[in-house]
ZALUMGU-513606 format. One record per atom (N, C-alpha, C): x, y, z; residue in three letters. Coordinates in steps of 0.001 Angstrom, whole numbers, padded with zeros to 6 digits, always signed. Atoms other than C-alpha are relative to their C-alpha. Layout:
XYZALA ...
***
This chain:
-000447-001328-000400UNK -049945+032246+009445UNK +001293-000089+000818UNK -001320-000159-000903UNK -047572+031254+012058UNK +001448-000617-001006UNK -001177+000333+001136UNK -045165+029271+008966UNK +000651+001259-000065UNK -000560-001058+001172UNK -044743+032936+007131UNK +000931+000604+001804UNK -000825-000585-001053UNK -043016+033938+011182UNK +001161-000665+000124UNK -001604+001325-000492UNK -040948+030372+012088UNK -000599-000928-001144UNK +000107+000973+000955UNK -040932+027930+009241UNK -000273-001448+000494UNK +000002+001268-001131UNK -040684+025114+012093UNK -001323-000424-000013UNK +001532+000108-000294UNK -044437+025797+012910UNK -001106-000269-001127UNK +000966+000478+001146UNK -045747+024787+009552UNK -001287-000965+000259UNK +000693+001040-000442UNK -048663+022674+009663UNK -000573-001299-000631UNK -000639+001637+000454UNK -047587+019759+007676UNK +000939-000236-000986UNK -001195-000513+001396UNK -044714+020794+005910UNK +001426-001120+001421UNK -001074+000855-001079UNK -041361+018528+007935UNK +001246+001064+000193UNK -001277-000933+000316UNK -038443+021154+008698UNK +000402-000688+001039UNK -000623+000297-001037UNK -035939+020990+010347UNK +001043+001573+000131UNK -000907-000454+000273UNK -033515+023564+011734UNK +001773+000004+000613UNK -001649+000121-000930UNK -029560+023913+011949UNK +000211+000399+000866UNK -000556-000395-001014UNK -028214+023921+014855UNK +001900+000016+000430UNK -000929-000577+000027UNK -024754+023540+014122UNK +000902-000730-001187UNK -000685+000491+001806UNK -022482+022852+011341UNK +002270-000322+000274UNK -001234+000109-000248UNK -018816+021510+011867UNK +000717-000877-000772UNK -000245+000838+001034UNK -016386+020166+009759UNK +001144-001305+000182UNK -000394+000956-000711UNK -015581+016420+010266UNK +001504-000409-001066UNK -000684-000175+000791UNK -013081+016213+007404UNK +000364+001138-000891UNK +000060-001402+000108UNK -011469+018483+005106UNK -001078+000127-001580UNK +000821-000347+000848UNK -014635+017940+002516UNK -001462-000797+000021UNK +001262+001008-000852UNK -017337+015964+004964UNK -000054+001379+001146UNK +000763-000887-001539UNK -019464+018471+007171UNK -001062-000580+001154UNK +000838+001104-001102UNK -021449+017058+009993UNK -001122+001487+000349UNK +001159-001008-000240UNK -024726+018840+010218UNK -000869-000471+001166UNK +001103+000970-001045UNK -027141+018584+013372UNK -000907+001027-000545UNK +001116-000878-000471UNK -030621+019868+013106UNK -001417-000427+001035UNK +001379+000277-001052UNK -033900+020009+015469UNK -000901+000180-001242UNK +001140+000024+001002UNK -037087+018670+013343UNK -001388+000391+000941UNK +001367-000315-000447UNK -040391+019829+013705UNK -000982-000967+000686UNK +001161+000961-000620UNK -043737+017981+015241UNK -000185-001107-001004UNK +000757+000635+001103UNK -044103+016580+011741UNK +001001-001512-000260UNK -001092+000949-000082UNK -040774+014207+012145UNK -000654-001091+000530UNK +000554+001208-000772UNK -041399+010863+012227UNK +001208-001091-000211UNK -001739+000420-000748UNK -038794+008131+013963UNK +000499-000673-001591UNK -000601+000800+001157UNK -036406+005946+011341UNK +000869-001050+000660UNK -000665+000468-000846UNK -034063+003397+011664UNK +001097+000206-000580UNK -001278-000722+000082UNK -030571+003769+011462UNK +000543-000623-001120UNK -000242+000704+001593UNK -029129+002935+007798UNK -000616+001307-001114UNK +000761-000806+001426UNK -031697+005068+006215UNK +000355+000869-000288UNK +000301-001575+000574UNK -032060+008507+004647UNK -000891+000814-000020UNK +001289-001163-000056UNK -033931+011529+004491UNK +000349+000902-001229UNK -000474-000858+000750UNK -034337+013749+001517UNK +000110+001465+000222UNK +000810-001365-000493UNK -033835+017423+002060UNK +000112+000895-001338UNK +000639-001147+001040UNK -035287+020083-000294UNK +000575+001317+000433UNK -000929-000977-000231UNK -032970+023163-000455UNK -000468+001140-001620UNK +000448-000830+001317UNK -033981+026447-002896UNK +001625+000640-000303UNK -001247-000262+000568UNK -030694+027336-005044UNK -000539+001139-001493UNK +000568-001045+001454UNK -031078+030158-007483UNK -001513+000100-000402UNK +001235-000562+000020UNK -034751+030411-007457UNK -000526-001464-000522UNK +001017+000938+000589UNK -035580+026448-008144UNK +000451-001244+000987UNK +000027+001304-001259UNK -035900+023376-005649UNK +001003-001191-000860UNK -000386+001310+000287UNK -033650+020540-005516UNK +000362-000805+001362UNK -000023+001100-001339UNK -033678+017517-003272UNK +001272-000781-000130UNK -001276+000725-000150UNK -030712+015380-002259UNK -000025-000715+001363UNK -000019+000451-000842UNK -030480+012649-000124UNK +001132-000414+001055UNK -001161+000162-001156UNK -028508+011915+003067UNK -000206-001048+000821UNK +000172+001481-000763UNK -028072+008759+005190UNK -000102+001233+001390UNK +000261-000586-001228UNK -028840+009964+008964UNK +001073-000832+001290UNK -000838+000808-001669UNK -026297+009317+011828UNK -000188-000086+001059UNK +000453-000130-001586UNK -028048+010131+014960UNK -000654-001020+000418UNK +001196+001187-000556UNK -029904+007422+016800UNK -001195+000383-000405UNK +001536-000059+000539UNK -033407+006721+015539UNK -000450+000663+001513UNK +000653-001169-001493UNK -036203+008639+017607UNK +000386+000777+000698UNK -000370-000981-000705UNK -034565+011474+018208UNK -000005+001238-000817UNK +000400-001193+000988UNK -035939+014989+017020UNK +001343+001121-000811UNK -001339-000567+000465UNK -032063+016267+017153UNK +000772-001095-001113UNK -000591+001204+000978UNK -030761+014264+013839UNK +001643+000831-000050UNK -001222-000533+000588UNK -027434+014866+012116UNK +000422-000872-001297UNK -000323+000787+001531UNK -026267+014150+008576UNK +001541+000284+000077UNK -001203-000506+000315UNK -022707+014216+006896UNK +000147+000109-001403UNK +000359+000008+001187UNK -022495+016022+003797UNK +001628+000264-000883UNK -001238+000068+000815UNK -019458+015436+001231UNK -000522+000783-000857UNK +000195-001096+001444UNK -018911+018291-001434UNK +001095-000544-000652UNK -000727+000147+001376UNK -018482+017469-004555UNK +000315+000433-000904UNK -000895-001044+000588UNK -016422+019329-006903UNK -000988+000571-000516UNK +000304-000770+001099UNK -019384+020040-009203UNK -001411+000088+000541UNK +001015-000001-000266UNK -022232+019694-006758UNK -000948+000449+000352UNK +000336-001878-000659UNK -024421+022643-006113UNK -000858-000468+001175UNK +000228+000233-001441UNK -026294+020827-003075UNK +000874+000214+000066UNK -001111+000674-000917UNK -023174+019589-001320UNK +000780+001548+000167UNK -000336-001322-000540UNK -021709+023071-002211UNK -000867+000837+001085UNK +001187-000925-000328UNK -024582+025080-001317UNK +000136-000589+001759UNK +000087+000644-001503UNK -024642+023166+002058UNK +001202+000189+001091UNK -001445-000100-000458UNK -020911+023649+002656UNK +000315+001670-000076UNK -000739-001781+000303UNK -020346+027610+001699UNK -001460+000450+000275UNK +001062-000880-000249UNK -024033+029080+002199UNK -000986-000188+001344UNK +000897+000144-000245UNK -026020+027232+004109UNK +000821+000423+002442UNK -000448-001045-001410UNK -025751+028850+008438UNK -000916-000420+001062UNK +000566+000614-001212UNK -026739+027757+011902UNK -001042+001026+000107UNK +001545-000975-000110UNK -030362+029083+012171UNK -000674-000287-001148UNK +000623+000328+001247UNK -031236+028067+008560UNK -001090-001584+000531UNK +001319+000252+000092UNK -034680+026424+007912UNK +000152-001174-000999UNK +000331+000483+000967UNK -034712+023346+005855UNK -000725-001158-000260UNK +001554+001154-000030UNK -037776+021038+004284UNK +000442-001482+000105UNK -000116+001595-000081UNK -037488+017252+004592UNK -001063-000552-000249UNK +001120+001001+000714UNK -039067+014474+002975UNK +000002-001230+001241UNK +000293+001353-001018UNK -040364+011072+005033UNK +001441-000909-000548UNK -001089+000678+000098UNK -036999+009096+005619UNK -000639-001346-000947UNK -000069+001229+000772UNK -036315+005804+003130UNK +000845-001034+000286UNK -001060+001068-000076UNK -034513+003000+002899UNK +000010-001138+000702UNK -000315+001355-000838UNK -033575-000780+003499UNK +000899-000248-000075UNK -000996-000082-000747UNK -030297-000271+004556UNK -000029-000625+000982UNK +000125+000065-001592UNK -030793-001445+008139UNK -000068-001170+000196UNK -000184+001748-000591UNK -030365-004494+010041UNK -002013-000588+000115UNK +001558+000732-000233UNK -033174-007304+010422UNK +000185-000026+001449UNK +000489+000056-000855UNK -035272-007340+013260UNK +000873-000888+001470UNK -000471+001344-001046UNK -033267-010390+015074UNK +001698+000645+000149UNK -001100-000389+000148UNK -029492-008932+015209UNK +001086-001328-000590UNK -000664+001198+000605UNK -026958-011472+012955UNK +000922-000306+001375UNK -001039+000586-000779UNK -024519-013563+015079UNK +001298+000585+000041UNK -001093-000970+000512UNK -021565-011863+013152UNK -000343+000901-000977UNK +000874-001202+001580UNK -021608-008517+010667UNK +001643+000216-000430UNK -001163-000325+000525UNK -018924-007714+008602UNK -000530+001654-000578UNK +000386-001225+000822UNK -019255-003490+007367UNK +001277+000322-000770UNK -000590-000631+001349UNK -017469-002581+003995UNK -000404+001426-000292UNK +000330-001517+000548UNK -017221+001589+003566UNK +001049+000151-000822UNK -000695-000933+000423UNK -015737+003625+001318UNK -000425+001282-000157UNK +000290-001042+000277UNK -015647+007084+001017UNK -001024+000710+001055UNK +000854-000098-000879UNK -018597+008583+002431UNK -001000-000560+000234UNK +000799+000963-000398UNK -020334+005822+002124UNK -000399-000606+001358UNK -000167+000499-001491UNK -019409+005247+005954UNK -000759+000263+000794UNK +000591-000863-000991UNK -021792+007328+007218UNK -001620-000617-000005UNK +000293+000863-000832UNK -024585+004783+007323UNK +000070-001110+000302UNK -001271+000944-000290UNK -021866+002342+007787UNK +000344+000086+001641UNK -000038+000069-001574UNK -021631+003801+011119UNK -000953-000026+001086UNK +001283+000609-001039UNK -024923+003945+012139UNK -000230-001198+000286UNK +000414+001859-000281UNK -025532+000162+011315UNK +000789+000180+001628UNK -000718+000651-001172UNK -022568-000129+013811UNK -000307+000282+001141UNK +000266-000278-001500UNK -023675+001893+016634UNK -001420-000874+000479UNK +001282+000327-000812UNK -027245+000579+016734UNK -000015-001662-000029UNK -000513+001585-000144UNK -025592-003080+016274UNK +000758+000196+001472UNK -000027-000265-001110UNK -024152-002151+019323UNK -000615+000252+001522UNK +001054-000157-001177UNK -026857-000796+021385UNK -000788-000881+000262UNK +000639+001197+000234UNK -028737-003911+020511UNK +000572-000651+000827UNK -000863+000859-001201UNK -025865-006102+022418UNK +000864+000546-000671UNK -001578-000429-000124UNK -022906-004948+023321UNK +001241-000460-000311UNK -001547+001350+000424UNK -020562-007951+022720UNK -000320-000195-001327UNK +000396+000809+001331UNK -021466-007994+019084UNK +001024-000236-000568UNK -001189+000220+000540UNK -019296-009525+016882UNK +000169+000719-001553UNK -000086-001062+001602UNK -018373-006966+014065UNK +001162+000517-000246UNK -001641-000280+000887UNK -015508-006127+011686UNK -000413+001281-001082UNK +000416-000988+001285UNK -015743-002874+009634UNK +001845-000210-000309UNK -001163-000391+000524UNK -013010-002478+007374UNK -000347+001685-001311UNK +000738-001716+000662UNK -013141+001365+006239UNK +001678+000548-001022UNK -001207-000502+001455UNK -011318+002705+002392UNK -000164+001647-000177UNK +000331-001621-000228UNK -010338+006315+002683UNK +001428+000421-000696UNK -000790-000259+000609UNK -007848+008091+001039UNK +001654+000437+000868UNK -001017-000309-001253UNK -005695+009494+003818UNK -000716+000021+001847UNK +000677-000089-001302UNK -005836+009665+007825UNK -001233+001392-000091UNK +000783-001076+000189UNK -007523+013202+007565UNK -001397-000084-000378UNK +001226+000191+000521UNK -010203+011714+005449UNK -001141-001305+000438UNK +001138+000839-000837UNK -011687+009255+007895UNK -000547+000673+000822UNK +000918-000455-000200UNK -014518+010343+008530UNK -000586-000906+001558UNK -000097+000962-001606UNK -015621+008994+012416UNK +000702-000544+000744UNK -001028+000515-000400UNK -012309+008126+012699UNK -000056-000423+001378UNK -000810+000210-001471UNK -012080+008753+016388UNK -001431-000174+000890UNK +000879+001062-000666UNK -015458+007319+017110UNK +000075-001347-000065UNK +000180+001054+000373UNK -014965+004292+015422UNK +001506-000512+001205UNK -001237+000595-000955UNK -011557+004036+017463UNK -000689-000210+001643UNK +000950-000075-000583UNK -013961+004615+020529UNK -000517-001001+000470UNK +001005+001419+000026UNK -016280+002006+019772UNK +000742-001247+000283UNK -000899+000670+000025UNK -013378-000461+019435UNK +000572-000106+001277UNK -000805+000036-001089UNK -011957+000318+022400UNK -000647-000323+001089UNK +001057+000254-000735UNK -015008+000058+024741UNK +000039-001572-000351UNK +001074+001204+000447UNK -016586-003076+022689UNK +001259-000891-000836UNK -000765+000825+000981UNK -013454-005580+022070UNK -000727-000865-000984UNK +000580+000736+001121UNK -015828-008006+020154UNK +000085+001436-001561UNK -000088-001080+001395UNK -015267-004593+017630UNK +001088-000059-000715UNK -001337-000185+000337UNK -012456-004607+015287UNK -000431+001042-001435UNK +000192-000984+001091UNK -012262-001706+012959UNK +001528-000290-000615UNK -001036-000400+001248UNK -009752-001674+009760UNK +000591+000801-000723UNK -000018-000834+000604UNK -008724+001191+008112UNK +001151-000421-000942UNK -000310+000297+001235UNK -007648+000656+004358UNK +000691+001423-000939UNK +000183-001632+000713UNK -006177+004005+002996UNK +001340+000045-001595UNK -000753+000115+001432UNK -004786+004576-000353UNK +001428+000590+000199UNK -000878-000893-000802UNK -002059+006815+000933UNK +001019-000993+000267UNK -000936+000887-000262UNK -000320+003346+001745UNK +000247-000816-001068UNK -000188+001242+001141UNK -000336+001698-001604UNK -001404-001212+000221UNK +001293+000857+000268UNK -001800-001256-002248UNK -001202-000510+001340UNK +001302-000306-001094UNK -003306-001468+001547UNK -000838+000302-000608UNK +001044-001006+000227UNK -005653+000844+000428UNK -001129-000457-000854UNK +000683+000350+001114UNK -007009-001372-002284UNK -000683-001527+000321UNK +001257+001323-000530UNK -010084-004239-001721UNK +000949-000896-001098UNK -000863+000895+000561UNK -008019-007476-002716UNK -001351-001351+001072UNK +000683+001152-001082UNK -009685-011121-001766UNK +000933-000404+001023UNK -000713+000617-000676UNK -007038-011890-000315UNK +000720+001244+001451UNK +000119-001067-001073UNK -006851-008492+001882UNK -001363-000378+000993UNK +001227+000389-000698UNK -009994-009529+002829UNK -000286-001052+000795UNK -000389+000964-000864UNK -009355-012956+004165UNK +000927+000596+000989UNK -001215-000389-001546UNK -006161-011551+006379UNK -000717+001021+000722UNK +001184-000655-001171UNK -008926-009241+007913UNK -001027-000327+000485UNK +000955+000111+000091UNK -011611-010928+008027UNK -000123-001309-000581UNK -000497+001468+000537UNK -010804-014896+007623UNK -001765-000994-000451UNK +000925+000347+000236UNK -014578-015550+008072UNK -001641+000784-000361UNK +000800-001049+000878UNK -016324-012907+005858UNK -001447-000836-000407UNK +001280+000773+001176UNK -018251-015719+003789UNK -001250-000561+001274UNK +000818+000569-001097UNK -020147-016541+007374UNK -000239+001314+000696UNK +000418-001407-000889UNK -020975-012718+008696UNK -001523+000426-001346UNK +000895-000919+000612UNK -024127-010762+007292UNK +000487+001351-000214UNK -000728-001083+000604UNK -022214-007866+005048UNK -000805+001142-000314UNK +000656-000798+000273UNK -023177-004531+004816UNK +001323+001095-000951UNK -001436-000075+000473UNK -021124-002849+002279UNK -000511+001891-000918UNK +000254-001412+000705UNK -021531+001281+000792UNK +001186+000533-000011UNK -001187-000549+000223UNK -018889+003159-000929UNK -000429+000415-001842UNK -000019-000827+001341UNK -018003+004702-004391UNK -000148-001570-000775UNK +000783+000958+000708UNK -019185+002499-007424UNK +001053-000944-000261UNK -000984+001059+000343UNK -015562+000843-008044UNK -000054-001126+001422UNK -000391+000504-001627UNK -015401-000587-004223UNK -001136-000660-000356UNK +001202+000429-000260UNK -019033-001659-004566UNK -000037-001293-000916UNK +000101+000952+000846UNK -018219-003732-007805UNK +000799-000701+000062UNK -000937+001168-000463UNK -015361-005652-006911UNK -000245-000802+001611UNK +000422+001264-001365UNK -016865-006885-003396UNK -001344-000484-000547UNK +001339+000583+000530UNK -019884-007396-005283UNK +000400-001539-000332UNK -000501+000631+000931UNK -018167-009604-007617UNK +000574-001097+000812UNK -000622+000797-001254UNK -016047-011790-004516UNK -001370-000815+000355UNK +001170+001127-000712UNK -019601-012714-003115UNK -000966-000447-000799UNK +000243+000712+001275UNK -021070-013341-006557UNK +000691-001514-000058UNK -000941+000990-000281UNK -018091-015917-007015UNK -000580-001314+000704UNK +000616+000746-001248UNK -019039-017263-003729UNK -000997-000485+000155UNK +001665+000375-000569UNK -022463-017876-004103UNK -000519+000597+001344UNK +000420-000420-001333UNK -022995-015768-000880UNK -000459+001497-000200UNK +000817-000483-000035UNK -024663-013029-002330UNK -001650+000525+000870UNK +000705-000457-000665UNK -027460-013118-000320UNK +000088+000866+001476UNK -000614-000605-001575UNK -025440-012031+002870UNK +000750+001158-000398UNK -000687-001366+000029UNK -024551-008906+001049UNK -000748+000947+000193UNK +001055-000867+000311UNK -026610-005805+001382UNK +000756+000878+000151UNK -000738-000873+000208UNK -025460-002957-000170UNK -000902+001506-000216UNK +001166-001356+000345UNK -026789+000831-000273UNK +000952+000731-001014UNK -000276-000374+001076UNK -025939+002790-003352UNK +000342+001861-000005UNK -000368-001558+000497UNK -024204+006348-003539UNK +000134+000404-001027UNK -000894-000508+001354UNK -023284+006487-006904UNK -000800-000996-001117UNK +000259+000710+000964UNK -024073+005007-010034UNK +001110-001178-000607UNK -000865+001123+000410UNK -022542+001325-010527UNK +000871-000047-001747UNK -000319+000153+000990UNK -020795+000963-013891UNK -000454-001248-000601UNK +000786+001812+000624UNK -023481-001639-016057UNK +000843+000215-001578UNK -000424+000139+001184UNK -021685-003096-019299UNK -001253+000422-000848UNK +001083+000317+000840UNK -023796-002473-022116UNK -000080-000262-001418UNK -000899-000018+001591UNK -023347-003557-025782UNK -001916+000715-000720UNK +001065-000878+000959UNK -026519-001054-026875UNK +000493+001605-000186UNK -000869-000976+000004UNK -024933+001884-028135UNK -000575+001611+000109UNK +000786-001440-000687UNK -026375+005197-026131UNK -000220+001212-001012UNK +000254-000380+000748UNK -026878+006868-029147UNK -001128-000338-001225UNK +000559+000271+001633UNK -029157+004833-031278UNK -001777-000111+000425UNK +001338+000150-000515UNK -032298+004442-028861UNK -001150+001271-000066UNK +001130-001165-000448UNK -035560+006981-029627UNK -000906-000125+001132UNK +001226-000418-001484UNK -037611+008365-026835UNK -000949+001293-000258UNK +001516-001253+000520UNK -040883+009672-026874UNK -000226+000306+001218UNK +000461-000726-001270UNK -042047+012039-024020UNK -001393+000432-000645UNK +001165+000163+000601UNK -045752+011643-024721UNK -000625+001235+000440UNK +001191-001196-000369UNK -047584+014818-022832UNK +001155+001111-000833UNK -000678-001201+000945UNK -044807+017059-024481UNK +000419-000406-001366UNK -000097-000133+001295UNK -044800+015380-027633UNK +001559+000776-000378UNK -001089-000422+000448UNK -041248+015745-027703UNK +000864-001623-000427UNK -000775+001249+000292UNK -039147+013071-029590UNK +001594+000529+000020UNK -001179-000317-000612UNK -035305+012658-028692UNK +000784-001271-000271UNK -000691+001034-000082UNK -032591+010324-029078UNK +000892-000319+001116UNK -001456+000357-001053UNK -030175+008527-026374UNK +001251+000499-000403UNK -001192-000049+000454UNK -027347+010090-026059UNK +001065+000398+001463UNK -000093-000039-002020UNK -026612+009878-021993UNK +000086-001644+000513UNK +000292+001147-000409UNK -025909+007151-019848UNK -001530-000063+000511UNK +001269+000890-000238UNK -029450+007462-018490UNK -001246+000905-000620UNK +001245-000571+001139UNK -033174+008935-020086UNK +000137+001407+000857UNK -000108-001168-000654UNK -032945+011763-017303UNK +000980+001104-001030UNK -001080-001045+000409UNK -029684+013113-018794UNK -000414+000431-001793UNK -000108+000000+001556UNK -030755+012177-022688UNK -001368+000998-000137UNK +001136-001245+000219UNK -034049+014424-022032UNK +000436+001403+000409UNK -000419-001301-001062UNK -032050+017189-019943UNK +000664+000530-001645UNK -001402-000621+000938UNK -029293+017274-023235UNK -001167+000200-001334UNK +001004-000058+001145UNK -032180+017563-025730UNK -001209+001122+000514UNK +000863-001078-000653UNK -033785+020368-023185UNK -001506-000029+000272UNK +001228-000190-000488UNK -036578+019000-022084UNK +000570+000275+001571UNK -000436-000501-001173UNK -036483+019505-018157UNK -001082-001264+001037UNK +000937+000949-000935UNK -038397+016508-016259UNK +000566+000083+001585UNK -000242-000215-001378UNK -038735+016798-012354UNK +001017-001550+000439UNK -001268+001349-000882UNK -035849+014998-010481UNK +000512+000732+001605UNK -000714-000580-001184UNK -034031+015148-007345UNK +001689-000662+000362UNK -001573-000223-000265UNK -031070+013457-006152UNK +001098-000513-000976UNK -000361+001474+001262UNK -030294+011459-009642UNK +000865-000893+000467UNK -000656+001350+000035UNK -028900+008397-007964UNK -000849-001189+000493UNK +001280+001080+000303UNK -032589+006701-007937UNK -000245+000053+001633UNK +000005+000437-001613UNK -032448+007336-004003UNK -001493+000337+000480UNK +001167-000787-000592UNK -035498+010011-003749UNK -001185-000589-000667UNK +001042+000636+000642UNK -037759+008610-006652UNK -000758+001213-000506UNK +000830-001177+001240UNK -038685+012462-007878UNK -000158-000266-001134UNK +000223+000203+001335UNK -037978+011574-011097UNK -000982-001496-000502UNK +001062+001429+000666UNK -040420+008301-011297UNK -001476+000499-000788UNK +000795-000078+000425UNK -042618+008383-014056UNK -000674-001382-000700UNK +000975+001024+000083UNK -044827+005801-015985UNK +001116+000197-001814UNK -000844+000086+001408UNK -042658+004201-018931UNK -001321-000894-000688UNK +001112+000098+000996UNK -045646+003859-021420UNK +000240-001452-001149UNK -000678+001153+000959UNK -043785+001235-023559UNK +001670+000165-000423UNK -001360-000181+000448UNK -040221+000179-024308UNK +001028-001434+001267UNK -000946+000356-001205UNK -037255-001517-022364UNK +000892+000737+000271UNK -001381-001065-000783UNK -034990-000190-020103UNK +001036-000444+001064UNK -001508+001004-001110UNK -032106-001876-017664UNK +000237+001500+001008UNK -000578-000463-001196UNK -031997-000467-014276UNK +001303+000395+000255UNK -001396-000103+000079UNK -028357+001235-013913UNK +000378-000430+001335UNK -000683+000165-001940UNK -028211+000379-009956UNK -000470-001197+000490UNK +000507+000972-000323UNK -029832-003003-010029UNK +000490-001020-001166UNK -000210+000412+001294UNK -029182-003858-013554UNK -000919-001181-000491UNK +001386+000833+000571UNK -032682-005761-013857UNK -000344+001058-000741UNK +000467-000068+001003UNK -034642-005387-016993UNK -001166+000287+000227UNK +001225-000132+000044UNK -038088-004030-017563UNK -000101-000026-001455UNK -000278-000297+001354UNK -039164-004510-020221UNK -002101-000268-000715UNK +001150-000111-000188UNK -043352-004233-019442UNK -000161+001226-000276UNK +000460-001517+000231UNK -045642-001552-020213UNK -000720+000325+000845UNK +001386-000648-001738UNK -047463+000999-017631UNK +001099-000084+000907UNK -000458+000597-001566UNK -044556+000342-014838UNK +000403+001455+000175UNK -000535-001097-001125UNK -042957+002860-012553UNK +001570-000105-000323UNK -001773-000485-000166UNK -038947+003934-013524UNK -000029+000933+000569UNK -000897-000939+000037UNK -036821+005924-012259UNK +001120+000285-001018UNK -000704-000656+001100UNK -035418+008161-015291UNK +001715+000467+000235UNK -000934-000290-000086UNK -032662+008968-013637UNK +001414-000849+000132UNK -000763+001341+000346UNK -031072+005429-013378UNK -000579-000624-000871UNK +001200+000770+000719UNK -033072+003919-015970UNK +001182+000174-001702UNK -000371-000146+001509UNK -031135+003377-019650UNK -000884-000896-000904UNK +000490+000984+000939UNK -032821+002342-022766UNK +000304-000628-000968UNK -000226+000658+001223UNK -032737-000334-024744UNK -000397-001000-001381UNK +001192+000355+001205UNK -035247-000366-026955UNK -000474+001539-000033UNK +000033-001459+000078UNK -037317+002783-028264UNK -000971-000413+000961UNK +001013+000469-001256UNK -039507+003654-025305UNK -000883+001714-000363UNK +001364-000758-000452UNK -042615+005894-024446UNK +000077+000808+001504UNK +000254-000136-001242UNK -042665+008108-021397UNK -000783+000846+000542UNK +000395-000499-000315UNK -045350+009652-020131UNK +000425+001657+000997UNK -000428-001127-000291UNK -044051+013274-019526UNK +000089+000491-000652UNK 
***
């Protein structure tokens, strides 16, 4: 009864509401809101999904969280994207006093338990944003830490924390921040050898690295090389670009409770069931929320954000990164 008055007071529903909305760039908004009783703490790296009603039908979308863990006042930063009806919707409609649901935060983003000796952070874009949490709560941890972000942005305008991260730096000399911006030419562009003259002992720091899918695959690729892969950990905004010599057109798919058959014709089964009008539940399609996980009945399929193989029957995909390459079965 008391929900249908304040939405806050639900009694196990997670809201949260805005409290204020300001804009940190000119297409990054910085949202704070106060969560309900039902909030429970996170650590800093992760995400939270939030559930937003748009034209009369739910969609979820996830957000990394910038505020210090355990604290009921959070804050996100949300980039609009030209074609994105969250990110719009969030940017042109959404108003300090608004009400909105949240899912239980995710993610292994976040530092291990012991704090590394050295960290190296790799952002691009708005990938930075929990690029900057790592850094603050690598900070609060010990103060003298030894950490190097080097941050890829397009112009000054579009650094995003800019004048915290200058801040942080300035307080905490063991800090050295980078800024990489396209705006200067080739600066702007991840080179190995940009990377050594910033950062001479990269291959010996624990890397944390988020940004748009080109940035993500050429530092990938450096610590591949290297054999130092394991000291990378990367969180995923976007969908990586996987080679594939199976040609997205030739794979059938069966959607077994609707008895609907369909061919590939999408980079992933989400889009090749959406363009063939079936309608399977999803949320943020970049495999972050896991709405769209259903039970792939038989078939193979190559992970688009991991680019491991399944190729078992009965398992758990996500449809929305998930391509096939073989004919597959999916329970839906």
């Amino acid at each position: 009864m008391f929900a249908h008055m304040d939405p806050m007071l639900t009694t196990n529903r997670k809201m949260a509401r805005v409290l204020s909305i300001k804009d940190e760039t000119p297409d990054i908004k910085r949202i704070t809101l106060r969560t309900n009783r039902h909030w429970s703490a996170f650590k800093a790296g992760q995400y939270a999904t939030f559930k937003v009603m748009i034209d009369g039908v739910f969609l979820e979308r996830c957000y990394s969280l910038v505020s210090p863990p355990n604290s009921e006042v959070i804050e996100i930063a949300v980039k609009r994207q030209p074609y994105g009806r969250v990110s719009n919707w969030m940017h042109h409609q959404l108003e300090v006093g608004d009400t909105i649901e949240m899912a239980d935060v995710a993610g292994e983003f976040v530092l291990p338990q012991t704090t590394p000796d050295s960290l190296l952070f790799i952002a691009g874009g708005s990938g930075v944003t929990p690029i900057f949490s790592l850094l603050v709560e690598a900070i609060t941890r010990q103060s003298n830490v030894d950490a190097t972000v080097i941050y890829y942005a397009n112009s000054k305008e579009d650094l995003a924390f800019g004048k915290e991260f200058d801040k942080l730096a300035e307080k905490h000399p063991s800090v050295t921040v980078h800024y990489a911006l396209a705006e200067d030419g080739d600066a702007g562009s991840f080179s190995i050898e940009q990377l050594a003259a910033l950062c001479n002992d990269y291959s010996d720091r624990e890397t944390y690295l988020c940004g748009p899918p080109g940035l993500m695959s050429v530092v990938s690729k450096v610590w591949e090389a290297q054999n130092i892969t394991p000291r990378l950990n990367k969180e995923v905004f976007g969908l990586p670009a996987i080679e594939s010599d199976v040609p997205a057109n030739k794979m059938p798919i069966m959607l077994r409770r609707s008895q609907q058959e369909l061919l590939n014709s999408k980079p992933s089964l989400l889009e090749s069931a959406e363009a063939a009008g079936a309608r399977p539940a999803h949320g943020c399609r970049i495999g972050m929320c896991k709405t769209c996980s259903c039970t792939k009945v038989s078939g193979v399929v190559r992970d688009l954000v991991t680019g491991e193989i399944d190729d078992q029957p009965n398992t758990q995909i996500r449809i929305c990164v998930s391509e096939p390459l073989s004919a597959v079965v999916l329970d839906i």
